[in-house]
N, C-alpha and C positions, 0 to 999 in steps of 0.2 A: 235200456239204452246201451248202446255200445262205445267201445272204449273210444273208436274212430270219431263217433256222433258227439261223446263227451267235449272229445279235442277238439273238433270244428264249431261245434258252439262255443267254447271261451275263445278260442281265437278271433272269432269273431267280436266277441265283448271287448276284448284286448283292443282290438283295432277300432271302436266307436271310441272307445277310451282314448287311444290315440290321436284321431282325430278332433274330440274333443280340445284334449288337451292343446296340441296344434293351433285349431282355432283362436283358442285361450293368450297363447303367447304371443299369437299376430295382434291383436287387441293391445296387449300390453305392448309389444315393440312398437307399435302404433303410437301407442301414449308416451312413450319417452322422446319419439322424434319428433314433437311439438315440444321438450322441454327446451327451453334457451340454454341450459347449461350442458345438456346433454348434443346439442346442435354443434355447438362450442368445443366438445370433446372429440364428438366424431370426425369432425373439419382438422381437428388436430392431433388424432389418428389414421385419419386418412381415408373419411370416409364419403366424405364430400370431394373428390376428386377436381382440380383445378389447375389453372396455369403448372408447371413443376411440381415437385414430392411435395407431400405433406410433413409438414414441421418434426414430428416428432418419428419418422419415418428412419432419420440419420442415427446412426448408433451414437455420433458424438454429440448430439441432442440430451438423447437417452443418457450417457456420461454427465453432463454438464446439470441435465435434471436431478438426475441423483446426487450427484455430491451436493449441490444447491439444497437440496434437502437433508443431506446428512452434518452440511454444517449451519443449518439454518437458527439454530439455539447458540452458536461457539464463534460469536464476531471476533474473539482470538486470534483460532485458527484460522477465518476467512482473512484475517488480517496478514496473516502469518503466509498464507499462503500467495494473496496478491503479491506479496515483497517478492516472493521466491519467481512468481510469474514474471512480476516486471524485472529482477536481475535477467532472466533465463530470454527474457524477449533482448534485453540491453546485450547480451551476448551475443547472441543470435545477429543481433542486426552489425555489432561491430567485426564477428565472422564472414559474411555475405561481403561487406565493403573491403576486407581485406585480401576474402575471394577473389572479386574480380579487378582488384589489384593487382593479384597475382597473373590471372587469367588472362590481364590486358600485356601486363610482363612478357610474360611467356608466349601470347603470337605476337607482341614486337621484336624479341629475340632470334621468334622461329623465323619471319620473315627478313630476317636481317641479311644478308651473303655470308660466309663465314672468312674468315680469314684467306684460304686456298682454296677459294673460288673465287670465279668471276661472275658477275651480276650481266 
């Protein structure tokens, strides 16, 4: 037999193999999409597509998932850290209202005549 004949008959096996195996994993992917938990994942990976993105689709999901689990043993630190959330939102909100304090200021000012002119 020759060296060509050699190579076209494994290629050949190769590719029933292939196919086989193919077969194989449709079967199994088959059987995980009847799993409830596995339905459950896919829907919130994004596999089940619906109204808007899938949940877990937002990188800030992905953030929020992780630390959730890196501080999930250390109620300390979640402790620790809500304080710091709610100062940083209290800021935040007393910022914004002084903003458009400001904001409201400043086109009452702008719209005012100035001095050496006339309205």
């Amino acid at each position: 037999m020759s060296r060509i004949a050699q190579l076209e008959s494994r290629r050949r096996i190769l590719i029933a193999r292939c196919e086989l195996q193919r077969a194989e994993m449709a079967v199994r992917v088959g059987e995980l999409k009847n799993e409830p938990l596995a339905r459950l994942l896919l829907g919130a990976l994004g596999g089940a597509r619906r109204l808007g993105a899938a949940p877990l689709q937002q990188p800030i999901t992905w953030v929020v998932a992780i630390a959730g689990l890196l501080l999930l043993r250390r109620p300390r630190q979640i402790l620790t850290l809500l304080g710091l959330a709610r100062s940083a939102v209290s800021i935040a909100a007393k910022a914004s209202v002084a903003l458009q304090v400001f904001g409201r200021l400043r086109s009452t000012l702008a719209r005012r005549p100035r001095a050496g002119e006339r309205a």
